[in-house]
C-alpha positions in Angstrom: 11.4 109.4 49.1 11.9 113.2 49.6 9.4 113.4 52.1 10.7 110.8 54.2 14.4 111.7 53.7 13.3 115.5 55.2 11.8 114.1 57.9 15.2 113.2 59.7 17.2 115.3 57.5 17.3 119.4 58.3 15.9 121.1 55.2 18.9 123.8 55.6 20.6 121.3 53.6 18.5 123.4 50.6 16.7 126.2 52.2 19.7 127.6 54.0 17.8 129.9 56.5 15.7 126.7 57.2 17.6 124.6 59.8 14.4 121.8 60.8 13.3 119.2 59.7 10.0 118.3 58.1 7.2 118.0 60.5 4.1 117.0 58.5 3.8 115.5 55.0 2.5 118.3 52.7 -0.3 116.1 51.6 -1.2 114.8 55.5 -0.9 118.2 57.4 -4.2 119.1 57.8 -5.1 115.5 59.2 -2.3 115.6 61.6 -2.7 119.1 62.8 -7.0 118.3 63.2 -5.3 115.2 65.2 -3.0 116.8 67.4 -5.2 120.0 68.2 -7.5 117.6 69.5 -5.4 116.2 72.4 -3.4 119.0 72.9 -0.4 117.7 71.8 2.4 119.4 71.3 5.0 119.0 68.5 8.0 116.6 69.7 10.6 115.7 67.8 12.0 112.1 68.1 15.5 111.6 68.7 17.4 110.1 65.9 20.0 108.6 68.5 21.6 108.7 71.4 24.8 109.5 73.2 27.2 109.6 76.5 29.1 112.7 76.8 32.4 111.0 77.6 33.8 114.5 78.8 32.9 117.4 80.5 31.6 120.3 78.4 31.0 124.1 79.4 28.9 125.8 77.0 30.0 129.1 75.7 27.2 130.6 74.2 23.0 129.8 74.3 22.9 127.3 71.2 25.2 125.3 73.2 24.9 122.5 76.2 26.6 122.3 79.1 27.6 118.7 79.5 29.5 116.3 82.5 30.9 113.1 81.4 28.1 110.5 81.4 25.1 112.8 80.7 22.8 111.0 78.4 22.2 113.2 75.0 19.0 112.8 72.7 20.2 113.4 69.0 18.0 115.1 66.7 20.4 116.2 64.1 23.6 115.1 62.7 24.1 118.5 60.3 27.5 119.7 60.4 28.7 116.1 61.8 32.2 116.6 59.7 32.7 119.6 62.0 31.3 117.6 65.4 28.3 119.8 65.8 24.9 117.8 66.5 21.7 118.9 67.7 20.5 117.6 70.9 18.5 117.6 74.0 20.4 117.0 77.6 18.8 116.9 81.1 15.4 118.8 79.3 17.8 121.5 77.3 
């Protein structure tokens, strides 16, 4: 149950200077990596949602995305949701 909790949950929640969430099970990481070495893949997260920005947004420092109303945001991350600070992608960013 861990496992797959940690896999859409950040494992800061814990390990305070680890803000990610878990990318292979402990027991299936040499499978996957022998897997994904082999087709060159590289590691991509999958979106736990989605959004619509619903106003323009001007970022105001690097962690930050600049949004305009109607951009179309790929949420990995809901940590910090009480405070309205998600992690997400935006037009590749």
């Amino acid at each position: 149950e861990l496992v797959e909790y940690y896999q859409t949950h950040s494992l800061k929640e814990s390990f305070k200077q680890l803000d990610t969430a878990l990318r292979f099970p402990y027991k299936q990481r040499d499978r996957t990596i022998q897997r994904s070495n082999s087709r060159n893949a590289v590691f991509n997260p999958r979106p736990i949602g989605m959004a619509t920005a619903r106003y323009n947004f001007a970022a105001r420092d690097m962690r930050e995305l600049t949004l305009r109303e109607g951009d179309v945001v790929k949420i990995y991350s809901k940590i910090g949701g009480d405070q309205g600070w998600w992690k997400g992608e935006a037009k590749g960013k």
